[in-house]
C-alpha positions, 0 to 999 in steps of 0.5 A, a space after each residue: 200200744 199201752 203197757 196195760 195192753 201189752 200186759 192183757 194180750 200177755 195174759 190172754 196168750 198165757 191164759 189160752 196157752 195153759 187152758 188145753 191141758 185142763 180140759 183133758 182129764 190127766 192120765 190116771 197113774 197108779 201110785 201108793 197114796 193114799 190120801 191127797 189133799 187138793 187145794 180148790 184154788 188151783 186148778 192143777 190141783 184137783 187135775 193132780 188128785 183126779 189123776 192118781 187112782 185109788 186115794 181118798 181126795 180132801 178139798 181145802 177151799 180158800 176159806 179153809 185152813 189146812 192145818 185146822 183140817 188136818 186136827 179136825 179130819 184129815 190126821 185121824 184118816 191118815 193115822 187110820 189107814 197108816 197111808 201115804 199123803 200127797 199133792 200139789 199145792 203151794 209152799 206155804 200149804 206143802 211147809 204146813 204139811 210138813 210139820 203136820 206129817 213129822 208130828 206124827 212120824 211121817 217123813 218127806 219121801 218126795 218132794 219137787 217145786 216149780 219156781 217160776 222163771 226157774 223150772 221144776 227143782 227135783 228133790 228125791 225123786 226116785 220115790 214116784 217118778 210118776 207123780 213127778 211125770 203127772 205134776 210136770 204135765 200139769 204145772 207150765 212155766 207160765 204159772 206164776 205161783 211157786 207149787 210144790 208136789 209132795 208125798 210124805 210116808 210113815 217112816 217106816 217105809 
């Protein structure tokens, strides 16, 4: 037995653990989002927007730029409909977010950040349990990446 095989069979078991809940579609919830951004190279992601009714998806590739799609499209949207922006992404796209919503008067009203070896970290969460209840049954704590799951509203709500 080899390091690079225990370190492949490690990954084969994480990879088959992980796998079952991508192929159910995630329970819809209903929620006040209006516009959530999906980042296309996390699968838990686009399950995370797939599950949240009635918002208007914007896909971010690897080869795209949030904050650059936020001054071409996504700012003019979200100004038109004065609607709540969410997802799941990670934290360096949810930091860009930030800025970007505060620019234009929108505040952070929920926010929860999975770190690995270290679970989900809670911050307001009474805002949308249920969004927080949708991204825990998407993000495992196999997943090695730091995600975060983020609403942001018109200050005025």
């Amino acid at each position: 037995m080899t390091r690079r095989g225990v370190l492949t069979g490690a990954a084969a078991i994480a990879a088959v653990t992980a796998l079952p809940q991508f192929l159910h579609p995630a329970r819809r919830v209903r929620t006040a989002i209006a516009h959530v951004v999906v980042d296309e190279r996390l699968p838990q992601s686009a399950t995370f927007a797939g599950g949240i009714v009635g918002s208007h998806q914007h896909a971010i590739s690897a080869l795209d730029d949030l904050c650059s799609r936020w001054y071409r499209q996504l700012r003019r949207e979200v100004l038109a409909t004065l609607g709540p922006v969410g997802g799941l992404t990670t934290w360096m796209d949810y930091e860009v977010m930030r800025s970007c919503a505060a620019e234009i008067g929108y505040a952070r009203v929920f926010h929860a950040e999975h770190v690995p070896g270290r679970g989900f970290l809670e911050h307001q969460v009474t805002a949308h349990p249920q969004v927080l209840m949708l991204a825990r049954r998407l993000v495992t704590p196999v997943d090695h990446m730091r995600l975060v799951t983020w609403v942001f509203s018109p200050r005025s709500i």
